[in-house]
Backbone bond lengths (Angstrom), bond angles and torsions (degrees), N, CA, C in turn:
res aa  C-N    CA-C-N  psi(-1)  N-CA   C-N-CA  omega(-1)  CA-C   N-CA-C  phi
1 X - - - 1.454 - - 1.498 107.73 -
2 X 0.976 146.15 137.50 1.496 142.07 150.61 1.064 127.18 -133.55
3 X 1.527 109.16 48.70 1.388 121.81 130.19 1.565 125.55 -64.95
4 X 1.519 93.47 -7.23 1.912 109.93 -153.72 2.105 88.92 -64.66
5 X 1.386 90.97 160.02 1.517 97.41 165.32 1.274 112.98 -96.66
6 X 1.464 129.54 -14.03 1.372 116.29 176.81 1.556 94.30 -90.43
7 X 1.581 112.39 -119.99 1.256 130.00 175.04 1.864 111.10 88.64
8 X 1.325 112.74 -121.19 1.304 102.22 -163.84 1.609 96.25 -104.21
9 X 1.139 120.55 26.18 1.787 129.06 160.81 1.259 116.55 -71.63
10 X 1.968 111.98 -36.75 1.619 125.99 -170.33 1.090 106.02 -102.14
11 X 1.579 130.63 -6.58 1.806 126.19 -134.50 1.669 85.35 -78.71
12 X 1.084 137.03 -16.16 1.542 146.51 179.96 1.401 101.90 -84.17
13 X 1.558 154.11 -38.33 0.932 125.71 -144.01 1.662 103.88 -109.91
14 X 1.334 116.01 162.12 1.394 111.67 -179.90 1.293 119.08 -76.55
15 X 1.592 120.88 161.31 1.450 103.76 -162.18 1.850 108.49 -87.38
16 X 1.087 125.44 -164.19 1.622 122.29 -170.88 1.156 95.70 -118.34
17 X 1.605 122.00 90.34 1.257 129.70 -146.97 2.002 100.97 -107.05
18 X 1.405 118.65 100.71 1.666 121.56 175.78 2.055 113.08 -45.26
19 X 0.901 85.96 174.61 1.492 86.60 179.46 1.642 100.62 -82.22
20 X 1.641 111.77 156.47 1.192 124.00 164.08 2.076 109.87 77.69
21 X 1.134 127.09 18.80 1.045 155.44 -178.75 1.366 109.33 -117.82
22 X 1.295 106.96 98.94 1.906 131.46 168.91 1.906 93.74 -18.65
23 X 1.883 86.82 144.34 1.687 72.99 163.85 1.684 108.00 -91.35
24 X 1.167 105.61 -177.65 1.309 134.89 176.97 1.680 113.98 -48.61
25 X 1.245 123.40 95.59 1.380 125.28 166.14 1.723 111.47 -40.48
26 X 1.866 102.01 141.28 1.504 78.58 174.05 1.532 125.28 -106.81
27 X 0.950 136.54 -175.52 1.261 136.10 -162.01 1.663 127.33 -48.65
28 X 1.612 105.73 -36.53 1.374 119.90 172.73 1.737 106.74 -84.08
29 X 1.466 131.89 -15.53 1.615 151.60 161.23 1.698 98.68 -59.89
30 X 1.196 106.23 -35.63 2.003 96.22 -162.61 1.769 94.28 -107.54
31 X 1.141 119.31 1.02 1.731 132.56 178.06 1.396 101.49 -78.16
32 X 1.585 111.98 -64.41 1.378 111.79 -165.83 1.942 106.27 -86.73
33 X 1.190 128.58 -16.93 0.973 128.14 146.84 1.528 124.26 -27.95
34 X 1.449 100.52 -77.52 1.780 121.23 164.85 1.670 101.24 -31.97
35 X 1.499 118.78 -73.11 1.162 113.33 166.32 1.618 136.45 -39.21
36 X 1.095 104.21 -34.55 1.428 108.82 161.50 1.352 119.99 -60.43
37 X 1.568 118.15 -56.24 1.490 118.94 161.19 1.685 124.43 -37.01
38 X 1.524 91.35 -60.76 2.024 82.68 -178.81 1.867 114.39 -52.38
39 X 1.483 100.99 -42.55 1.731 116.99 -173.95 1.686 95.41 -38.08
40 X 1.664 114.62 -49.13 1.402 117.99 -158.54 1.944 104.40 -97.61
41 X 1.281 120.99 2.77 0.898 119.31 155.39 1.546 134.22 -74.15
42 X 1.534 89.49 -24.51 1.491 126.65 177.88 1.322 125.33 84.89
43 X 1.416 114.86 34.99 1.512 128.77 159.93 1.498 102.90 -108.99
44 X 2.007 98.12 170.86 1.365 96.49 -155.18 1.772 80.58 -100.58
45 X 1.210 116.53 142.08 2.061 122.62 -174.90 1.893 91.27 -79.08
46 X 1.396 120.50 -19.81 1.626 108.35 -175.35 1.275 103.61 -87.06
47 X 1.311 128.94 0.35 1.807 122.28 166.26 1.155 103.06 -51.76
48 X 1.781 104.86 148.12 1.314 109.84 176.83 2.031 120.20 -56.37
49 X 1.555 92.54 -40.83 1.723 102.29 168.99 2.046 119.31 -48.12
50 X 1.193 94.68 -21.11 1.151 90.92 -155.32 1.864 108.35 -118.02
51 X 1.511 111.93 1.46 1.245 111.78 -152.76 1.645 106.01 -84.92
52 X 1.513 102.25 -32.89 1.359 98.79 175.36 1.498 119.91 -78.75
53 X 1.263 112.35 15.88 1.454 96.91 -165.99 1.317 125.77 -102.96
54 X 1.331 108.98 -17.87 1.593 96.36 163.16 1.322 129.97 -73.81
55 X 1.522 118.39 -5.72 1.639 124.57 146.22 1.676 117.63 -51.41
56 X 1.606 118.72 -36.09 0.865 118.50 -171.45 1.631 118.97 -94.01
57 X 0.887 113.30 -33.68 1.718 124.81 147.07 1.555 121.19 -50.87
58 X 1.633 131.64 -37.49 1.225 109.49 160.14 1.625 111.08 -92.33
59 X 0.984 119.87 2.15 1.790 115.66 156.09 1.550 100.61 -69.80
60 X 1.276 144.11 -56.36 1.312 128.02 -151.14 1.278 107.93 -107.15
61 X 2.051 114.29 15.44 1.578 110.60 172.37 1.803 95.50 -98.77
62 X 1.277 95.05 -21.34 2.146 98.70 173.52 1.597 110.79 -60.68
63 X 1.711 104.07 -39.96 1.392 107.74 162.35 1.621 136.91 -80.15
64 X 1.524 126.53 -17.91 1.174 114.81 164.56 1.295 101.98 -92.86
65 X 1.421 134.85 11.85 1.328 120.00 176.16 1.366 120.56 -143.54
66 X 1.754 81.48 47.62 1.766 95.28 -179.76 1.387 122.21 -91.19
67 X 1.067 112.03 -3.96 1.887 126.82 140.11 1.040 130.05 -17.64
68 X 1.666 103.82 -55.45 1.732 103.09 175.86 1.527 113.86 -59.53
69 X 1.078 114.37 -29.18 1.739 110.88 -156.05 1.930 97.68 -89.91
70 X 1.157 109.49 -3.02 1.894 101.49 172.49 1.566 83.83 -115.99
71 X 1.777 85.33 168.71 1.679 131.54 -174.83 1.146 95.56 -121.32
72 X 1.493 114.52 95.42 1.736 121.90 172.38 1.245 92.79 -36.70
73 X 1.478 141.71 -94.41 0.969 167.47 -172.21 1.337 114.33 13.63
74 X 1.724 105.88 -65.55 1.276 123.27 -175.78 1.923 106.64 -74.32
75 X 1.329 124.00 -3.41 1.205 120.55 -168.37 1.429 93.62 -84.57
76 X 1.708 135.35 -14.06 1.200 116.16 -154.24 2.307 79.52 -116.30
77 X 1.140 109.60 -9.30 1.893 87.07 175.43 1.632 113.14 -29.46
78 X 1.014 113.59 -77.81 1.589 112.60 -154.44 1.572 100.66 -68.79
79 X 1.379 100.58 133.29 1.514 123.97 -163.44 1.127 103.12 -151.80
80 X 1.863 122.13 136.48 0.727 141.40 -146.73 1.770 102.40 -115.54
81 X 1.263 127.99 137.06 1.896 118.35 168.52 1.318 119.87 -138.37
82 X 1.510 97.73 30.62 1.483 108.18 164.13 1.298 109.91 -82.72
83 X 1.470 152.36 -42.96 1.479 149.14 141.23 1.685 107.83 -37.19
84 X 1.059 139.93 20.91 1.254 149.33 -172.65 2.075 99.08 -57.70
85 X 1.405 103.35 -35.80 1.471 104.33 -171.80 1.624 118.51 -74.11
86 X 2.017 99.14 -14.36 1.456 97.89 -171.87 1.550 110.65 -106.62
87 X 1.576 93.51 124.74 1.617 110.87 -168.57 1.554 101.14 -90.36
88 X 1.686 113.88 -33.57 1.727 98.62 -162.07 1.773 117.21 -70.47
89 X 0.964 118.60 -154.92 1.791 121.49 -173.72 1.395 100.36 -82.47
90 X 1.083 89.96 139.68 1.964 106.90 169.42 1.824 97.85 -115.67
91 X 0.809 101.06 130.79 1.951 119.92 -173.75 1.627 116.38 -130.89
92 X 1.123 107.59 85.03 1.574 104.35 149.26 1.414 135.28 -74.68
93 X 1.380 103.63 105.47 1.753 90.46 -179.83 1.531 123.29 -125.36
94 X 1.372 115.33 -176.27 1.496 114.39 -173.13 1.477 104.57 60.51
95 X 1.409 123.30 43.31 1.703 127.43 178.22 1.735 78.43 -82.66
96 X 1.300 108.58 135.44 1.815 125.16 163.87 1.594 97.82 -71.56
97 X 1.419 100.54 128.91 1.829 112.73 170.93 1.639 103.96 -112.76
98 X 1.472 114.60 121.14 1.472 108.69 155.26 1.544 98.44 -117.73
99 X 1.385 100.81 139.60 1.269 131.33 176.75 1.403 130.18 -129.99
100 X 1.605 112.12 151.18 1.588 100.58 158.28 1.532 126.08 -126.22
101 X 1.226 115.72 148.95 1.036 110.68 179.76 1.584 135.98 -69.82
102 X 0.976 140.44 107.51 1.685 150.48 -166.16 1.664 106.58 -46.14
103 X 1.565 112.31 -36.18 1.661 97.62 -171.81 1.656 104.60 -94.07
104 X 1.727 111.03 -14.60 1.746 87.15 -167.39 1.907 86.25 -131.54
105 X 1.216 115.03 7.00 1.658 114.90 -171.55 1.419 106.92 55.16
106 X 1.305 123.57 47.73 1.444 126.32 177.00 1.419 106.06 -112.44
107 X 1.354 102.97 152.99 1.949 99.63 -171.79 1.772 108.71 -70.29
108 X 1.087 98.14 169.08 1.763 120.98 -170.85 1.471 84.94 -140.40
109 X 1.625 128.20 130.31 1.230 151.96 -146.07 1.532 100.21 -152.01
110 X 1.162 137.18 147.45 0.934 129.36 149.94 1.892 124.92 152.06
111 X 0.978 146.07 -144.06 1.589 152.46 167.52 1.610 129.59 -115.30
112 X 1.086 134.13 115.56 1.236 132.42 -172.63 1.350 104.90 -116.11
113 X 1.161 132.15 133.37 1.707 142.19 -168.22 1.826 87.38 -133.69
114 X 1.521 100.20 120.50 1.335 118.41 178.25 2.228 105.99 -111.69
115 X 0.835 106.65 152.28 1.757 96.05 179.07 1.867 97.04 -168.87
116 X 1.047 105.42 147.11 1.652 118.39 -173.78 1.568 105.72 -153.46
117 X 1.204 106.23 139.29 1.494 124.05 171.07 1.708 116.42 -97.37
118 X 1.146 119.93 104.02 1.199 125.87 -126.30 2.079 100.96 -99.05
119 X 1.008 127.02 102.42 1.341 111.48 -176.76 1.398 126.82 -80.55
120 X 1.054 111.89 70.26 2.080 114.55 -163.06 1.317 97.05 84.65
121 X 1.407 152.03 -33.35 1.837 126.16 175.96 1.407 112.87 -94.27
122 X 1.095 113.42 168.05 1.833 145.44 144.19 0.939 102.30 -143.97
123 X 1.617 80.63 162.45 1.510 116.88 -172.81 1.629 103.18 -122.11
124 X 1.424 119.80 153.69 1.504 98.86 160.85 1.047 126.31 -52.59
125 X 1.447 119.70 158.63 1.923 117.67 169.97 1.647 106.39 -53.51
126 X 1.495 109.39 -45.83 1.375 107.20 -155.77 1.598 100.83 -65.41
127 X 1.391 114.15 -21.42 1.818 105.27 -177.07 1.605 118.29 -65.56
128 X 1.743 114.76 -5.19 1.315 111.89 174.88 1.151 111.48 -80.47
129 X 1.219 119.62 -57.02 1.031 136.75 155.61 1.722 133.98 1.22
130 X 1.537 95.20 -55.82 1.262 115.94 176.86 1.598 99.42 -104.53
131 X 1.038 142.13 -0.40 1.337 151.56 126.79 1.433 109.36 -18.12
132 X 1.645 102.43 -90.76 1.320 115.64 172.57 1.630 129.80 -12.92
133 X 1.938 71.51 -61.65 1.882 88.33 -163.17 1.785 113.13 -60.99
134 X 1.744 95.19 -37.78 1.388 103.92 -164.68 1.993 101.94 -55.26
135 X 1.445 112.27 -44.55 1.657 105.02 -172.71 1.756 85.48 -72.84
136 X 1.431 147.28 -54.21 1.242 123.83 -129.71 1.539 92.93 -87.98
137 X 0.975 140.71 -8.62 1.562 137.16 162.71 1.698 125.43 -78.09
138 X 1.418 86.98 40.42 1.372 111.74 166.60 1.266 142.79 -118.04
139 X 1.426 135.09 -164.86 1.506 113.25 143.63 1.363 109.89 -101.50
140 X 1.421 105.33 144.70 1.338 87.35 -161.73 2.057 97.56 -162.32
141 X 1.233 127.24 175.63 1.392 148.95 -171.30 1.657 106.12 -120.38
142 X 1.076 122.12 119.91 1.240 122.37 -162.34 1.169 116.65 -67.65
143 X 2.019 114.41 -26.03 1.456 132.69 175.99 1.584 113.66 -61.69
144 X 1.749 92.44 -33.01 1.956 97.79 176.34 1.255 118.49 -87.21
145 X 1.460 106.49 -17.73 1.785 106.31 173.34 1.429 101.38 -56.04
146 X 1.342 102.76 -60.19 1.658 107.65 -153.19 1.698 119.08 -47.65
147 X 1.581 99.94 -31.15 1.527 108.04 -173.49 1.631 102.62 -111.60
148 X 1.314 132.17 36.74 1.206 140.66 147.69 1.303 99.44 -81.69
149 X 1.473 114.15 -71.02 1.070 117.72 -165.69 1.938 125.28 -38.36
150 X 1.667 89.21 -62.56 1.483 103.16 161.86 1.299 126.33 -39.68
151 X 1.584 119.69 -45.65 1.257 107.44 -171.48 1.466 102.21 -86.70
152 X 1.073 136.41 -27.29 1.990 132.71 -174.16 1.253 87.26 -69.15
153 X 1.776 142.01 -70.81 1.301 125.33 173.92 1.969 115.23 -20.73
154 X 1.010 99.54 -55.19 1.811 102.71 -147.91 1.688 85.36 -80.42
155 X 1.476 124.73 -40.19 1.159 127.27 -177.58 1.410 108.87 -62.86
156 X 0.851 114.62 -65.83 1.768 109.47 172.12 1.679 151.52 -74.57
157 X 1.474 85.39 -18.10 1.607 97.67 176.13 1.940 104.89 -107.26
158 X 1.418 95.71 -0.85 2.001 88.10 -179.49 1.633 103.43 53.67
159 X 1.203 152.18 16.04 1.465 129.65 -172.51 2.013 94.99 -67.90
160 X 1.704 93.69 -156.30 1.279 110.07 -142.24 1.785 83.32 -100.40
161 X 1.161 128.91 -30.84 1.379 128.49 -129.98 1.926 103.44 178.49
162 X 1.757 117.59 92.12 1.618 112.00 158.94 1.074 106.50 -79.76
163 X 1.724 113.44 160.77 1.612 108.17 138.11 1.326 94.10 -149.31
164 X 1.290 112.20 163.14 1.741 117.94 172.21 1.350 90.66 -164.57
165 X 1.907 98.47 138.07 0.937 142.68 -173.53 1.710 125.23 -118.20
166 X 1.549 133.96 94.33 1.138 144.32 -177.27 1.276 109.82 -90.68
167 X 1.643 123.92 146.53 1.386 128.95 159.02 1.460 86.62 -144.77
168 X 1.537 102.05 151.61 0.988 109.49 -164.62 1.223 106.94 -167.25
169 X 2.163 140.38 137.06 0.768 119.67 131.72 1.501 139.28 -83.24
170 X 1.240 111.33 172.27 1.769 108.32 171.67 1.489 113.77 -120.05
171 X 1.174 110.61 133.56 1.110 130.48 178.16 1.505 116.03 -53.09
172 X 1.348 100.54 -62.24 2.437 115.61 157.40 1.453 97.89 -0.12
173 X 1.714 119.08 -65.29 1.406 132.17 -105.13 1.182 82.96 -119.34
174 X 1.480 130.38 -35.78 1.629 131.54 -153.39 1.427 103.41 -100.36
175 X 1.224 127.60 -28.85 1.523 123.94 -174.17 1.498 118.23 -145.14
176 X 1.365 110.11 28.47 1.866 127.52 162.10 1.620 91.09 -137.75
177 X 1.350 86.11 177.95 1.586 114.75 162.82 1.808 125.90 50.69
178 X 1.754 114.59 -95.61 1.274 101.59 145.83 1.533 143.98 -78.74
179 X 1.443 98.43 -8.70 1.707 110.89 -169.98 1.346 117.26 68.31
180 X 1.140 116.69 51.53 1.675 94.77 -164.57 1.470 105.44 -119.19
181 X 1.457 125.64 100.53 1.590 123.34 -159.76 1.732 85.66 -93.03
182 X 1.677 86.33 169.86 1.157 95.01 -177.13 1.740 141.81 104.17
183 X 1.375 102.97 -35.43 1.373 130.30 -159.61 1.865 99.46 -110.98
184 X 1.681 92.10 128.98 1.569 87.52 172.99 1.615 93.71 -149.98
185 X 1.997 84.04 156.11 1.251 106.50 169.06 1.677 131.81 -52.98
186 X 1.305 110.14 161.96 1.588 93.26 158.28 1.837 91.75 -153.70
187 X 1.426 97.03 152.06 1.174 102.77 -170.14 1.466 97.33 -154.24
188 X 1.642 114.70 142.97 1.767 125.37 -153.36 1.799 87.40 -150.13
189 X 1.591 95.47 149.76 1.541 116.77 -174.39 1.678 87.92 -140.23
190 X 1.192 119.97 108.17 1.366 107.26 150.46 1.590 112.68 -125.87
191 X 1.619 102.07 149.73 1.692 129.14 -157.91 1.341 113.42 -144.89
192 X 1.718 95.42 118.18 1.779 90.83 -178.32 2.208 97.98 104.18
193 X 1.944 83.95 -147.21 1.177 86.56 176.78 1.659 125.98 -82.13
194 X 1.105 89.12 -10.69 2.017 94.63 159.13 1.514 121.68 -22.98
195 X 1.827 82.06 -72.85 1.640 126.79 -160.46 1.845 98.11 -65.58
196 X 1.337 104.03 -25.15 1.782 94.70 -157.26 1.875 98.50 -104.29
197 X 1.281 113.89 -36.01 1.963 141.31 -176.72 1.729 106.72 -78.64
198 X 1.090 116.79 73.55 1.555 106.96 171.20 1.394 100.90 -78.85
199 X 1.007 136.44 43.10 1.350 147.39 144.03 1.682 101.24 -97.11
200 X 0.802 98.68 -105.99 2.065 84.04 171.24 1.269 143.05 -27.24
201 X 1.737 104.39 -19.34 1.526 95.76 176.46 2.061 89.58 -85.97
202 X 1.481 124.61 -26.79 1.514 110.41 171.58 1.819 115.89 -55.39
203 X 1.030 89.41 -45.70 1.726 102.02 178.09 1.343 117.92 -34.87
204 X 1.304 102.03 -50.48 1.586 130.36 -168.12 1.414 107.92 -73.31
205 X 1.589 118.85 -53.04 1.193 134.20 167.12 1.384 119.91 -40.50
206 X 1.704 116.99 -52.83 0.812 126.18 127.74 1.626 140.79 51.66
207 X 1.697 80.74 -107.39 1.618 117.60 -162.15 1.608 79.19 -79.64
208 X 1.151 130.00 -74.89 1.571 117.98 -171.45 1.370 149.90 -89.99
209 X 1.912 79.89 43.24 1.671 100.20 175.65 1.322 111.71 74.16
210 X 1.282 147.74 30.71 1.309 142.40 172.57 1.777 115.10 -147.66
211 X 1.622 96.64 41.37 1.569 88.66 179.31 1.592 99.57 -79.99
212 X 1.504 103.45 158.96 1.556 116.56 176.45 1.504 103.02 -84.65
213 X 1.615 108.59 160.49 1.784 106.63 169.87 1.372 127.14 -42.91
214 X 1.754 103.43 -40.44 1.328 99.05 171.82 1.423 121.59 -138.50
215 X 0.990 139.21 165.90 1.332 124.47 -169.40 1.584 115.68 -83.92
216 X 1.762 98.32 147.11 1.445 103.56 -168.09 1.443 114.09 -63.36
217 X 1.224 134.05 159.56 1.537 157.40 178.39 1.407 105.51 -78.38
Protein backbone atom coordinates (compact mmCIF):
# COMPACT_ATOMS: atom_id res chain seq x y z
CA UNK A 1 0.00 0.00 0.00
CA UNK A 2 1.64 3.43 -0.03
CA UNK A 3 -0.69 5.38 1.20
CA UNK A 4 0.95 3.81 4.47
CA UNK A 5 2.78 6.46 6.72
CA UNK A 6 5.56 4.26 7.54
CA UNK A 7 6.83 2.04 4.69
CA UNK A 8 10.03 2.81 2.86
CA UNK A 9 10.41 6.38 4.87
CA UNK A 10 11.53 4.03 8.16
CA UNK A 11 12.96 0.89 6.19
CA UNK A 12 16.44 2.60 7.55
CA UNK A 13 15.63 3.25 11.01
CA UNK A 14 16.14 0.95 13.98
CA UNK A 15 13.24 -0.51 15.56
CA UNK A 16 12.05 0.95 19.28
CA UNK A 17 13.18 -2.04 20.83
CA UNK A 18 11.47 -2.60 24.99
CA UNK A 19 13.64 -4.19 27.39
CA UNK A 20 14.13 -7.99 27.51
CA UNK A 21 13.54 -8.50 23.65
CA UNK A 22 16.42 -10.49 21.68
CA UNK A 23 18.51 -8.13 19.72
CA UNK A 24 18.02 -7.74 16.17
CA UNK A 25 19.29 -10.60 13.86
CA UNK A 26 21.50 -9.34 11.17
CA UNK A 27 20.77 -9.24 7.72
CA UNK A 28 22.83 -12.30 6.42
CA UNK A 29 21.02 -14.23 10.10
CA UNK A 30 17.37 -13.50 8.52
CA UNK A 31 18.87 -14.72 4.73
CA UNK A 32 19.78 -18.10 5.80
CA UNK A 33 16.81 -18.37 8.03
CA UNK A 34 14.55 -17.62 4.81
CA UNK A 35 16.64 -20.40 3.46
CA UNK A 36 15.82 -22.58 6.05
CA UNK A 37 12.12 -21.98 5.33
CA UNK A 38 12.22 -22.83 1.50
CA UNK A 39 14.71 -26.14 2.54
CA UNK A 40 11.46 -27.12 4.80
CA UNK A 41 9.01 -26.26 2.27
CA UNK A 42 10.89 -28.65 0.25
CA UNK A 43 12.48 -26.74 -2.55
CA UNK A 44 16.07 -26.37 -3.08
CA UNK A 45 16.70 -22.01 -1.95
CA UNK A 46 20.09 -22.47 -4.52
CA UNK A 47 17.67 -22.70 -7.64
CA UNK A 48 18.22 -20.14 -9.90
CA UNK A 49 14.24 -19.01 -9.16
CA UNK A 50 14.81 -18.91 -5.80
CA UNK A 51 18.41 -17.71 -5.01
CA UNK A 52 17.81 -14.17 -4.66
CA UNK A 53 15.13 -14.36 -2.50
CA UNK A 54 15.86 -14.44 0.83
CA UNK A 55 17.53 -10.96 0.23
CA UNK A 56 14.24 -10.07 -0.90
CA UNK A 57 12.15 -11.30 1.96
CA UNK A 58 14.33 -9.53 4.57
CA UNK A 59 13.95 -6.26 2.44
CA UNK A 60 10.12 -6.54 2.54
CA UNK A 61 10.06 -7.95 6.39
CA UNK A 62 12.01 -4.21 7.18
CA UNK A 63 8.94 -3.09 5.22
CA UNK A 64 5.92 -4.83 6.72
CA UNK A 65 7.51 -4.28 9.95
CA UNK A 66 8.45 -0.86 9.81
CA UNK A 67 6.25 -0.12 12.79
CA UNK A 68 8.67 -1.10 15.20
CA UNK A 69 11.12 1.66 14.46
CA UNK A 70 8.27 4.78 15.07
CA UNK A 71 6.59 6.01 18.41
CA UNK A 72 2.91 6.36 17.42
CA UNK A 73 2.80 8.72 20.05
CA UNK A 74 5.11 11.29 18.90
CA UNK A 75 3.33 11.27 15.32
CA UNK A 76 0.31 13.02 16.90
CA UNK A 77 2.67 16.20 18.93
CA UNK A 78 2.05 18.91 16.52
CA UNK A 79 -1.47 20.12 16.94
CA UNK A 80 -3.17 22.58 15.51
CA UNK A 81 -5.97 25.36 17.57
CA UNK A 82 -6.94 27.32 14.91
CA UNK A 83 -10.22 24.92 14.39
CA UNK A 84 -10.48 25.51 18.17
CA UNK A 85 -14.42 26.39 17.42
CA UNK A 86 -15.07 22.83 15.91
CA UNK A 87 -16.51 20.51 18.52
CA UNK A 88 -18.37 17.84 16.16
CA UNK A 89 -16.45 14.43 14.84
CA UNK A 90 -13.66 14.60 12.48
CA UNK A 91 -13.57 10.97 10.62
CA UNK A 92 -11.05 9.61 8.48
CA UNK A 93 -12.06 6.64 6.75
CA UNK A 94 -11.21 3.86 4.29
CA UNK A 95 -7.34 4.44 5.70
CA UNK A 96 -5.76 1.01 3.77
CA UNK A 97 -4.43 -1.45 6.69
CA UNK A 98 -1.65 -3.98 5.85
CA UNK A 99 -1.02 -6.20 8.50
CA UNK A 100 0.34 -9.36 9.90
CA UNK A 101 -0.88 -11.78 11.70
CA UNK A 102 1.04 -12.82 15.17
CA UNK A 103 -0.08 -16.65 15.24
CA UNK A 104 0.61 -17.77 11.50
CA UNK A 105 2.62 -14.37 10.02
CA UNK A 106 -0.07 -14.22 7.40
CA UNK A 107 -1.28 -10.81 6.06
CA UNK A 108 -4.30 -8.85 7.69
CA UNK A 109 -5.79 -6.67 4.70
CA UNK A 110 -8.30 -4.50 5.10
CA UNK A 111 -9.92 -0.63 6.21
CA UNK A 112 -9.54 1.26 9.33
CA UNK A 113 -11.91 4.40 9.90
CA UNK A 114 -10.37 6.53 12.75
CA UNK A 115 -12.80 9.73 14.03
CA UNK A 116 -12.30 12.01 17.28
CA UNK A 117 -14.27 14.72 18.82
CA UNK A 118 -11.84 17.20 19.11
CA UNK A 119 -11.62 19.54 22.35
CA UNK A 120 -9.64 22.77 21.10
CA UNK A 121 -6.86 20.39 19.01
CA UNK A 122 -6.20 18.80 15.55
CA UNK A 123 -4.00 17.05 14.18
CA UNK A 124 -3.40 16.68 10.47
CA UNK A 125 -5.53 13.98 8.70
CA UNK A 126 -2.38 12.48 7.41
CA UNK A 127 -1.08 11.87 11.23
CA UNK A 128 -3.93 9.16 11.56
CA UNK A 129 -3.09 7.72 9.02
CA UNK A 130 0.36 7.11 9.95
CA UNK A 131 -1.16 6.27 13.29
CA UNK A 132 -2.68 3.34 11.81
CA UNK A 133 0.24 2.27 9.88
CA UNK A 134 2.74 2.70 12.73
CA UNK A 135 0.67 -0.28 15.09
CA UNK A 136 -0.47 -2.27 11.79
CA UNK A 137 3.19 -2.81 10.64
CA UNK A 138 3.53 -5.20 13.14
CA UNK A 139 2.73 -8.51 14.43
CA UNK A 140 -0.10 -8.09 15.72
CA UNK A 141 -4.16 -9.33 16.72
CA UNK A 142 -6.58 -7.32 15.06
CA UNK A 143 -8.62 -6.91 18.58
CA UNK A 144 -5.17 -5.13 19.85
CA UNK A 145 -4.73 -3.07 16.78
CA UNK A 146 -7.98 -1.54 17.11
CA UNK A 147 -7.51 -0.30 20.78
CA UNK A 148 -3.85 0.81 20.32
CA UNK A 149 -4.89 2.99 18.11
CA UNK A 150 -7.78 4.42 20.28
CA UNK A 151 -5.95 4.71 23.24
CA UNK A 152 -2.55 6.80 21.69
CA UNK A 153 -5.40 8.97 20.00
CA UNK A 154 -7.37 9.55 23.39
CA UNK A 155 -3.94 9.43 25.23
CA UNK A 156 -2.44 12.13 23.43
CA UNK A 157 -4.71 14.44 21.82
CA UNK A 158 -7.26 14.60 25.18
CA UNK A 159 -10.34 15.14 22.61
CA UNK A 160 -13.95 14.71 23.73
CA UNK A 161 -14.85 11.31 22.15
CA UNK A 162 -12.38 8.19 19.98
CA UNK A 163 -13.71 5.60 17.95
CA UNK A 164 -12.00 3.31 15.45
CA UNK A 165 -13.38 1.02 13.31
CA UNK A 166 -11.46 -2.16 11.51
CA UNK A 167 -12.67 -4.66 8.84
CA UNK A 168 -10.51 -6.79 7.86
CA UNK A 169 -9.61 -10.00 6.18
CA UNK A 170 -7.05 -12.60 7.42
CA UNK A 171 -4.98 -14.36 5.56
CA UNK A 172 -4.76 -17.50 8.76
CA UNK A 173 -8.44 -18.01 7.83
CA UNK A 174 -8.51 -17.65 3.93
CA UNK A 175 -5.82 -20.06 2.77
CA UNK A 176 -5.01 -22.68 5.88
CA UNK A 177 -7.20 -24.38 8.14
CA UNK A 178 -10.94 -23.61 7.31
CA UNK A 179 -10.35 -21.96 3.89
CA UNK A 180 -12.86 -19.66 4.07
CA UNK A 181 -12.13 -16.57 1.57
CA UNK A 182 -14.06 -13.85 1.58
CA UNK A 183 -15.10 -13.22 5.17
CA UNK A 184 -13.86 -10.36 7.36
CA UNK A 185 -13.56 -9.20 10.70
CA UNK A 186 -14.74 -6.06 12.19
CA UNK A 187 -13.60 -4.75 15.26
CA UNK A 188 -14.71 -1.10 17.12
CA UNK A 189 -13.07 0.82 20.22
CA UNK A 190 -15.23 3.49 21.37
CA UNK A 191 -13.81 6.27 24.07
CA UNK A 192 -15.27 9.21 25.61
CA UNK A 193 -18.47 10.37 24.04
CA UNK A 194 -18.54 7.48 21.55
CA UNK A 195 -18.64 4.97 24.40
CA UNK A 196 -21.45 6.91 26.46
CA UNK A 197 -23.91 8.58 22.92
CA UNK A 198 -25.34 5.63 20.98
CA UNK A 199 -26.48 8.32 18.96
CA UNK A 200 -22.94 8.91 17.72
CA UNK A 201 -21.64 5.64 17.72
CA UNK A 202 -25.00 5.28 14.83
CA UNK A 203 -23.81 8.52 13.32
CA UNK A 204 -20.45 7.23 12.94
CA UNK A 205 -21.65 3.96 11.58
CA UNK A 206 -23.21 5.95 9.47
CA UNK A 207 -20.58 7.92 7.73
CA UNK A 208 -18.97 4.51 6.66
CA UNK A 209 -21.75 2.67 5.35
CA UNK A 210 -22.38 0.22 8.12
CA UNK A 211 -25.09 1.70 10.30
CA UNK A 212 -27.25 -1.09 11.98
CA UNK A 213 -31.30 -0.95 11.71
CA UNK A 214 -31.32 0.44 14.91
CA UNK A 215 -29.15 2.08 17.06
CA UNK A 216 -26.96 0.34 19.58
CA UNK A 217 -27.94 0.38 23.45
Amino acid sequence: MDHCGCGADFLDFEPVRKSGIPPRPSGAEVEQAVRTLIAAAGDDPLREGLIETPARVAKAYREWFAGYAVDPARLLERVFSESEDYDDTVLLRDIPLVSTCEHHLAPILGRAHVAYRPDGRVVGISKLSRLVDAYARRLQLQERLTRQIALTLDETLRPRGVAVVIEATHGCMATRGVNQQGVSMVTKCWLGDFRRDAGLRWELMASIGSAPARMES
